[in-house]
LOTORFI-613235 format. One record per residue (C-alpha): x, y, z. Coordinates in steps of 0.05 Angstrom, whole numbers, plus 5000, padded with zeros to 4 digits. Layout:
N
XYZ
...
***
This chain:
976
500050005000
502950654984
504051245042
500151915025
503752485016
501453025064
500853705041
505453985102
513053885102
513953665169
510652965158
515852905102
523053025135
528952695127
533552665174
537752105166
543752505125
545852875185
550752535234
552153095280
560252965265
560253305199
562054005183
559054045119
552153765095
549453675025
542153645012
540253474951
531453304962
526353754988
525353185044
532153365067
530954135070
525653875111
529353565156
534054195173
528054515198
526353955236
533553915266
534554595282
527254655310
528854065355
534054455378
540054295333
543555065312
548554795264
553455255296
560755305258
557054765206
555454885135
549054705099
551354615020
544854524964
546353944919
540754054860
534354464850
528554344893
520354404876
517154524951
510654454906
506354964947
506954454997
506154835066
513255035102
515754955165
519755585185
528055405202
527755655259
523256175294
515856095276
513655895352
520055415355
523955885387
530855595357
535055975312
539655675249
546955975263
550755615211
553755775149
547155615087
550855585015
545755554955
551955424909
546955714863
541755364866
534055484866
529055344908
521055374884
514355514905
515655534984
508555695010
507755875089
501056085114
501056275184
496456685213
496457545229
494457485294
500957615339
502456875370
509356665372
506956125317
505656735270
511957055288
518857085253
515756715190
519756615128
524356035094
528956125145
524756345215
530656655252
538056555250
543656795283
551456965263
553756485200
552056755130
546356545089
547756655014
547656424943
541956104923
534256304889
526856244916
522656274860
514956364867
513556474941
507056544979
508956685055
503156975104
504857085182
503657665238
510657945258
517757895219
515557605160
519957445097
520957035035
529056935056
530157075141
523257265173
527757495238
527557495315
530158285324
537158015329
543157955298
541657575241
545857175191
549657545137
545257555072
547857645011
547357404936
540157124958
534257254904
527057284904
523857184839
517357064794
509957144830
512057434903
506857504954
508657635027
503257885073
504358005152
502658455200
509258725230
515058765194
514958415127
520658535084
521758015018
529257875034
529557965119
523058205161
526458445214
533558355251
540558695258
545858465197
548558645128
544058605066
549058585004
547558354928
541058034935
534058274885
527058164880
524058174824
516258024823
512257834756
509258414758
507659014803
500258904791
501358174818
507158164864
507258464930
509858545000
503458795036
502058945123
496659145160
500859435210
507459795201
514059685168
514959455101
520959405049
522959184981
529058835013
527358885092
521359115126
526159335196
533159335201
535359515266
539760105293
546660145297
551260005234
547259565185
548259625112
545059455052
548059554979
547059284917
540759004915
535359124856
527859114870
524159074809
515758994784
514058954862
509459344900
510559504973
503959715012
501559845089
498460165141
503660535183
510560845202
514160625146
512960415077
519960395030
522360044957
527959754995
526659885071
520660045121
525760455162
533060825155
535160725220
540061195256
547660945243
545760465179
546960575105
542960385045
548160514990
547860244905
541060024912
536560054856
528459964850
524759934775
517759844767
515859924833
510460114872
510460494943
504360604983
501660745047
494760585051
492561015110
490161705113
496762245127
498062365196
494562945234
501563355228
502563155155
507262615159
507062235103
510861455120
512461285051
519061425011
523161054952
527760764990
525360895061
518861015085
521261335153
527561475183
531961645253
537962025263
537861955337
537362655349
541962845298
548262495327
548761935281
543762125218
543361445163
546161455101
542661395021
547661364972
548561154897
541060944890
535660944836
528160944837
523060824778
515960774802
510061004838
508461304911
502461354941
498761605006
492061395029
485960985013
483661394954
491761374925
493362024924
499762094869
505962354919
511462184877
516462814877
524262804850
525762914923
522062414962
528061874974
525761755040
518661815084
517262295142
521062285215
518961745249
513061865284
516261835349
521162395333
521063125331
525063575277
530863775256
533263075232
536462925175
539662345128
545562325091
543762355018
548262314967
547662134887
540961864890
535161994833
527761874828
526661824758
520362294744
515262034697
513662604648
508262974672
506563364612
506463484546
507364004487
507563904418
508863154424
514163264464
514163014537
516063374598
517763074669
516363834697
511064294683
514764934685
519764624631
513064454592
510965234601
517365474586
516965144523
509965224500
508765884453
501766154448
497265794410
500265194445
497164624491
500664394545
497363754559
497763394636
498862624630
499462504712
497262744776
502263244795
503763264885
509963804905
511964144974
516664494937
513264854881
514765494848
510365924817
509165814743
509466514708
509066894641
504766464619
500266754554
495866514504
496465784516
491265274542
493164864596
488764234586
489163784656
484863104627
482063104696
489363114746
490163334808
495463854827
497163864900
501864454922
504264884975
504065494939
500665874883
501065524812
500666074755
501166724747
498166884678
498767424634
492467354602
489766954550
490266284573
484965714581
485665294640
480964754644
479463934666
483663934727
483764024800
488464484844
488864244913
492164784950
489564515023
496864555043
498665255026
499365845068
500766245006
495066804995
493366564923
491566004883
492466254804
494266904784
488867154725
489467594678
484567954614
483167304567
484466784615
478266214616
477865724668
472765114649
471764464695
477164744747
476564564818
479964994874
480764624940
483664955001
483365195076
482265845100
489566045091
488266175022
485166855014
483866764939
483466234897
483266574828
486767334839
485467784776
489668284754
486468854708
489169444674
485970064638
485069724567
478069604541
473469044544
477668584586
474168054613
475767334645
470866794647
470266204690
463965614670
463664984707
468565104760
468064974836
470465334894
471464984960
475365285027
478865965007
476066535035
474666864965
472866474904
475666954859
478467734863
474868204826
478668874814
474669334858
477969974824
473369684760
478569554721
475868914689
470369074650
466468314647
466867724696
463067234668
461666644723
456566074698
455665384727
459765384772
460565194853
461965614919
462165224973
466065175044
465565845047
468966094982
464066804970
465867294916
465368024909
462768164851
465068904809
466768764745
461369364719
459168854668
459468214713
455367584693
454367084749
449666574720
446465834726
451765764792
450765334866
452265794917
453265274984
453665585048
456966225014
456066805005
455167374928
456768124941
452768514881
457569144877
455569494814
448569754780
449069384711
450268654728
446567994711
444467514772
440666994735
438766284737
442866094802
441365644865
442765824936
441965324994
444665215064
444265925088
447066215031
446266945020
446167484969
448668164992
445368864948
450969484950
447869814884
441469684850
440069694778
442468994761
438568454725
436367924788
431867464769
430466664762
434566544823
432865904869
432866094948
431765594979
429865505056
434965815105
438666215047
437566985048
438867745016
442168215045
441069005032
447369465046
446570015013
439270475004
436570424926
433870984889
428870414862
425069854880
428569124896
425268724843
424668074865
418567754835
421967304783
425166934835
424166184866
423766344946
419265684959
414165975006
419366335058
423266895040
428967285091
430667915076
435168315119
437169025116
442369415148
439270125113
432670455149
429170305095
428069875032
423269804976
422269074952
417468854896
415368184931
413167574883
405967334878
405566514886
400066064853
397165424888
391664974855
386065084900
387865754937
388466424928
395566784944
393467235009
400467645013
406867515055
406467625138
411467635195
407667645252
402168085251
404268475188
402568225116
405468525044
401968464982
405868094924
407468444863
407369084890
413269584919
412769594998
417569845046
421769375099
424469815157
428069125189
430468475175
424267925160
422467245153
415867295116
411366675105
406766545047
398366615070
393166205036
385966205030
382965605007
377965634945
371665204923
374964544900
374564294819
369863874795
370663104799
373362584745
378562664686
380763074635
386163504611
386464154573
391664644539
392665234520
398865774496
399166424535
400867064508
407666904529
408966354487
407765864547
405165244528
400464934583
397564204581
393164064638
390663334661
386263194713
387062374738
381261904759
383862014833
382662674832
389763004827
391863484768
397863474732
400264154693
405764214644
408464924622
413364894564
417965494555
419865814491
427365654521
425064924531
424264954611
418764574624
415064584690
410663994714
405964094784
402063584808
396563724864
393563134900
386463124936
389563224992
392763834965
400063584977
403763884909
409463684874
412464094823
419163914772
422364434737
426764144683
431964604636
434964454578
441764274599
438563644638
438564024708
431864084747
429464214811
423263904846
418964174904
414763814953
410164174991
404963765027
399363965072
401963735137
407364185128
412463765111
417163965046
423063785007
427164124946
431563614904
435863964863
439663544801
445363924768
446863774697
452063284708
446862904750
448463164827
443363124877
442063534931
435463554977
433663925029
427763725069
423864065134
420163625179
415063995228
414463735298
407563405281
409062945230
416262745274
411162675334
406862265300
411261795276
415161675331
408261535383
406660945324
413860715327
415060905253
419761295212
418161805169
417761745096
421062325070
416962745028
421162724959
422262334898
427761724911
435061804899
439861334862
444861074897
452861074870
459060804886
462161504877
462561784942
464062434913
458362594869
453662154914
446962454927
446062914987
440062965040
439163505091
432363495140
431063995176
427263915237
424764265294
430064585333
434464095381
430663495358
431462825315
427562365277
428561665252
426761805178
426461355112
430261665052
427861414988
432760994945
430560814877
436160234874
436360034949
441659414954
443859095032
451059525013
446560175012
449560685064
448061285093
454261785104
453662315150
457863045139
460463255190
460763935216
468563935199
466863685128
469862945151
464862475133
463761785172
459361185153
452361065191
452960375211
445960365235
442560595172
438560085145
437459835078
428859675076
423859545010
424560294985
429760725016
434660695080
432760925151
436561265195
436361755255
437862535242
438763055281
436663815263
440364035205
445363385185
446363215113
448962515090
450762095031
446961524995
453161134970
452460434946
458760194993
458059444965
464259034972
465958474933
469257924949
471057244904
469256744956
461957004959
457056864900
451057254892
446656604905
450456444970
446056465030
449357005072
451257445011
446357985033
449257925108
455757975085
455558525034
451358895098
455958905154
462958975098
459159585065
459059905137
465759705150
463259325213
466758665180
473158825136
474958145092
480257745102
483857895036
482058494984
479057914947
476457514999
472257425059
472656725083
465556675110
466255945144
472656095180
470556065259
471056765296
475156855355
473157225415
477657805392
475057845325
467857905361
470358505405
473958855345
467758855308
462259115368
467859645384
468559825305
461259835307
460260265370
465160735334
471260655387
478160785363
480460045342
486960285312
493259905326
497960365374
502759735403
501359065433
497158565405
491658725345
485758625377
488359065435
484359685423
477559215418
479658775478
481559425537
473759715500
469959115515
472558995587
470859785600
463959695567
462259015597
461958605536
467158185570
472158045619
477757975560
480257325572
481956765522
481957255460
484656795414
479856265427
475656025379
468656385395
462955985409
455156235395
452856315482
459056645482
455957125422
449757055459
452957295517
456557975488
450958215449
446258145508
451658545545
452859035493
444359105484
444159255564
441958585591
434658645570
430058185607
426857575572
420957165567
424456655522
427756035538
431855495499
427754895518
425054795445
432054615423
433553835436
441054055464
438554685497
441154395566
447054315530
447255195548
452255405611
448655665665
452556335657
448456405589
442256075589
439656855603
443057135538
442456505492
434656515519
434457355486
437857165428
433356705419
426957095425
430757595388
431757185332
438557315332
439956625338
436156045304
436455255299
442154915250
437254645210
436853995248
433554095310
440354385352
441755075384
449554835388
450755295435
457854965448
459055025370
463355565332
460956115301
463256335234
464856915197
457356905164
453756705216
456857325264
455057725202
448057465195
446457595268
449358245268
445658415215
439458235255
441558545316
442759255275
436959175253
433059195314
437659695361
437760175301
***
């Protein structure tokens, strides 16, 4: 009968080649290579021996025992001679849980003194927690000399802590060894934690070198302190010298540090100088590649960047030794065919009439001002330029457009110098409050200059754009365009056009008597401030909260009746008096009775005379009703205005107006009375008002690239209501879609009665379990609502007065979990709230058990604690939470978890509810521990918990990863 072969290593080992009298050793099988981690294991350091390869070896993806390390606690201190040989497809898979099993992981585990050199691992898949490798995983010692050792073909090394593809993590010298993946799309050294390299992921302080080595088509990716192509860190004392990475890919995966420290470099991600008495040393190296910061990628590759920020632990001045090292900049732009790795060499170059075309994201903290630049067009294909500083100074007749300036970093006063000529189209301006302008124009006597800005957005400066007050630009033309974050603009071009535009929480100064206000949308206490009258105002959207402001006194009358105020309009005034022309509204079945603040009413259409600031109301009197059944009816006015009128077996009406321009209004007036009207332009944009009888209203405004904003008031009787029947209410406006853009996601804000909340359903037209709610925060940070919850038609969540969130479609996929699979939904729930995380990019691994930490790291993610990784174990943060909460008393975190134990920690985490239930239906319910029969008995009730299908509770069995999904999922459900 012939012996099995087992899939591990370890049950293959041969150790009947060593004697223990020899000095050298040839090993010539993979069963032999299995033996010398069975020896040295066992105890066996090989000490002044040598361990000489006699052929190639296939490991076959069989899994590998570690030499050394890897829970053992042995080390290999020999001399291990590859004579050139190659060793293939060496698979570990340990877990990232920090056990000393999961801990100094690689071909070798740890070694000590000796030399470990000449010799090939090609095609290596190596997962473990701390000091993981392909070559030397490490112990933080010193470790064995490495050199001409190489790492080739598909490379993937995951870990935790320290990962590095040639050494994790120890004290030694690093010389003439490469890795070189198939591909940096496919190869990878990857952590969750901190500390990764090309070459090592943490070489210790002191006088370590590496030189020589080549990384090549890798990428090299984490969390924190130090992400590098050849090193996680450049410790104080060591040298990286004649090192060279190609193709390869650098990037931290977390957000930037509060203080801007960025932990990711070419060569180093982070580095210590030990207070500047022994500063590292970079010399004689080369970088071709990519760096990026953060989850969304952001492009921070500069010719500069050879190593990351200080380490976090330090505090400046610090410095490294650099000397004949190059990034090798892609080109960033080009003119004429001809490519530039530098923009200002690109300007330089271009003559008017030229394009200067962007081909990458462009990130510098050293930037200098781009001038002279004239009658060219700067096209950006949609890049993002992050600076410290202004980027042009034009001198007029340029077109800038398709890119985005992110100037969030700069203290400098502008953003882009302008200039008679210039257009701007698609730009967007992003900054803080440092920046005073973000466009700055310069004008001079000549006639009929003018600048004009379409499509453009605004966000953070204090000033969208300066507008010469001494007049001397004749036109600023601003259409379609975004102020937001508190970007206003003055406006005093005489000429000045500011048309079709969003104006967010912002505020438009009209400073001269022959300008054009037309077409344009404010919302979230926006405001419009009068110094002159005579301009054109009219066809402007105010909606609820947003105001005008009179400055100056008028020698006519405020015209405001073309105007969209809804049925509130604020006015205030800092003049004795002002004469408005207020409009006059139309409502199917009542008759417009004026506009009152308290006891005082003004007629529409009409000049009358406001002495103080207002908030006047629109009054109704009801008329006789129309007669019953259908019909429809239409007519053209003497306007043009085409009208089609329907009247529906239930009694509502429906009324079109067509405009001569195309805008076509739609109003629809229930029984009831509740009204809905749709106004629709050309370009594709519209805007539709709610207004129903129990005084609840919304206003959904869709730009013309498709953004959605609403903005819906809730009075106290209709959030009373609800809340005595143990509802939510059903927001009052047609459903949004849904995106996976978080960006350009649709927007909701309710406003409610002052210092209250209201569990509300938003309507989603495609509502999926992955559907999310994301709140804005004051701040502008933005944070996932793991409560809101995905039902038939929309998503319900709880909102205070005033808060605005995000319907994003936050659907994760991963390749383990079909569609039909039964916890799909479950798991695509709690990922999409980022309550579960999977186990891979790709994968979730729904039937592997949970362990008590895993449960605590998910209720303390959920509860919104701080479950980031600061030192100690992983599940740290989640563990010290749930023993201050109650959830549990900490122990045993590693232990598989069983479902009381669930039972148990949700039922702590809920309050300890009382129960009527009981477990008695369940043919092993006895099988329950008296500690918690009371929680299993809720869960029960609860139906948190259910049968297995065949009669059990298994209270004593493991839960999985889907089956803690699928009762969370429940559990949400009901606390939300």
């Amino acid at each position: 009968m012939c012996k099995a072969v087992s899939d591990d290593w370890k049950d293959n080992a041969d150790v009947a080649w060593f004697t223990g009298s020899e000095t050298q050793y040839i090993l010539s099988t993979p069963e032999e290579l299995a033996g010398l981690a069975q020896l040295v294991n066992q105890g066996e350091s090989f000490q002044g021996k040598t361990i000489l390869l006699g052929a190639d070896m296939n490991l076959g993806n069989r899994e590998w025992t570690p030499i050394g390390g890897g829970g053992s606690g042995k080390q290999f201190q020999g001399t291990f001679d590859g004579d050139g040989h190659t060793i293939s497809n060496l698979k570990i898979t340990r877990g990232l849980s920090y056990t000393d099993k999961n801990i100094s992981i690689g071909f070798f585990g740890a070694t000590q003194g000796g030399v470990v050199k000449n010799f090939t691992l090609h095609n290596v898949d190596v997962t473990g927690s701390g000091r993981v490798a392909a070559v030397v995983g490490g112990d933080a010692n010193v470790e064995s000399k490495i050199t001409n050792v190489h790492v080739t073909g598909s490379i993937q090394i995951s870990g935790y802590w320290y990962v590095g593809a040639i050494l994790g993590n120890g004290y030694t010298s690093i010389s003439d060894c490469s890795v070189v993946g198939d591909g940096a799309e496919t190869s990878f050294v990857s952590i969750t934690g901190g500390y990764a390299g090309g070459i090592v992921g943490f070489m210790g302080e002191g006088n370590c070198v590496t030189s020589g080595c080549t990384v090549r088509d890798l990428t090299v990716q984490g969390a924190h302190n130090g992400i590098g192509g050849v090193s996680g860190i450049l410790h104080y004392g060591n040298t990286i010298q004649d090192c060279t990475a190609e193709n390869v890919v650098v990037w931290q995966t977390v957000t930037p540090e509060e203080d801007g420290r960025i932990y990711a470099g070419a060569f180093a991600g982070t580095f210590l100088d030990k207070g500047g008495k022994t500063p590292p040393t970079l010399e004689n190296c080369e970088f071709t590649g990519e760096i990026y910061s953060g989850p969304d990628r952001q492009d921070i590759l500069e010719a500069e960047r050879y190593v990351g920020s200080l380490w976090y632990g330090a505090h400046p001045p610090a410095t490294v030794n650099i000397a004949g090292c190059t990034i090798h900049m892609p080109a960033v732009a080009q003119v004429n065919g001809q490519s530039y790795s530098d923009l200002s060499r690109a300007a330089e170059a271009a003559k008017p009439g030229d394009t200067i075309s962007l081909l990458r994201d462009i990130t510098s903290s050293t930037w200098s001002t781009i001038r002279n630049l004239s009658g060219i067009t700067l096209e950006g294909n949609g890049h993002v330029l992050t600076l410290n500083t202004q980027a042009f100074q034009s001198n007029g007749g340029n077109t800038f457009r398709n890119f985005t300036l992110d100037l969030t970093g700069s203290a400098d006063g502008y953003g882009i110098g302008a200039a008679s000529g210039d257009v701007f189209q698609n730009v967007s301006l992003l900054s803080g409050k440092d920046l005073s302008y973000g466009i700055f124009i310069s004008g001079t006597d000549n006639d009929h200059e003018t600048v004009t800005v379409d499509n453009c957005t605004f966000d953070g400066m204090s000033h969208a754009i300066y507008d010469d007050k001494e007049g001397k630009l004749e036109s600023l033309i601003v259409t379609n365009s975004t102020l937001k974050g508190g970007a206003c603009l003055i406006l005093c071009a005489p000429q000045g056009q500011f048309t079709g535009n969003t104006l967010d929480g912002t505020k438009l100064s009209i400073a001269g008597n022959d300008q054009t206000v037309t077409g344009n949308t404010l919302r979230n206490g926006s405001s419009i401030s009068f110094y002159q009258d005579g301009s054109i105002f009219t066809g402007n959207h105010i909606l609820s909260g947003s105001y005008l402001e009179f400055v100056q006194d008028n020698d006519q009358n405020w015209d405001l009746r073309d105007n969209d105020f809804g049925e509130e309009i604020i006015l205030t005034t800092e003049v004795e008096t002002v004469s408005v022309i207020l409009p006059t509204l139309e409502k199917t079945g009542y008759t417009f009775a004026g506009w009152r603040e308290g006891e005082t009413t003004f007629l529409g259409g009409v000049p009358c005379s406001l002495t103080q600031s207002m908030t006047l109301t629109a009054q109704w009197e009801k008329t006789s009703s129309a007669g019953s059944g259908g019909g429809s009816s239409s007519g053209t006015s003497g306007s043009d205005h085409k009208t089609e009128t329907t009247v529906h077996p239930d009694g509502s009406i429906t009324t079109i107006v067509t405009q001569p321009n195309g805008t076509v209004t739609e109003t629809t007036t229930d029984p009831q009375g509740n009204k809905t009207q749709t106004v629709t332009k050309p370009d594709g944009s519209s805007q539709t008002t709610v207004s129903n009888q129990n005084g609840a209203s919304s206003v959904v405004t869709t730009d013309k690239t498709g953004q959605v904003d609403a903005q819906v008031t809730l009075p106290s009787t209709v959030v009373e209501d609800a809340a005595q029947m143990g509802e939510a209410v059903a927001l009052p406006m047609p459903g949004v879609s849904a995106t996976n853009d978080r960006e350009n996601a649709p927007t909701v804000s309710v406003i409610l009665p002052s210092g209250t909340s209201a569990k509300v359903e938003i309507p989603v037209s495609n509502v999926t379990p992955g559907t999310v709610a994301i709140i804005i925060k004051e701040d502008g940070t933005e944070e996932i609502v793991k409560n809101s919850i995905p039902t038939q038609t929309g998503v319900t969540i709880t909102l205070e007065n005033g808060e605005t969130v995000k319907i994003v479609d936050n659907s994760k996929r991963f390749e383990d979990v079909e569609d039909s699979y039964w916890g799909s939904a479950y798991i695509d729930f709690t990922s999409s709230r980022e309550i579960f995380s999977g186990t891979s990019q790709t994968t979730f691994t729904p039937e592997q058990p949970m362990t008590r930490a895993m449960l605590v790291t998910v209720l303390a993610a959920y509860d919104g604690a701080d479950i980031s990784v600061s030192s100690g174990s992983w599940y740290e943060a989640g563990q010290q939470w749930a023993v201050e909460k109650g959830i549990s008393d900490g122990s045993d975190m590693e232990e598989i978890l069983t479902r009381e134990q669930l039972a148990v920690m949700l039922w702590n985490y809920a309050g300890k509810p009382a129960s009527s239930g009981d477990v008695s239906a369940y043919a092993d319910g006895s099988d329950t521990s008296a500690w918690a029969t009371q929680a299993m008995a809720w869960a029960v009730e609860q139906e948190l918990i259910s049968g297995m299908g065949n009669g059990s509770l298994a209270p004593q069995g493991s839960a999985t990863r889907v089956q803690v999904a699928a009762i969370l999922y429940h559990f949400i459900s009901r606390m939300g």
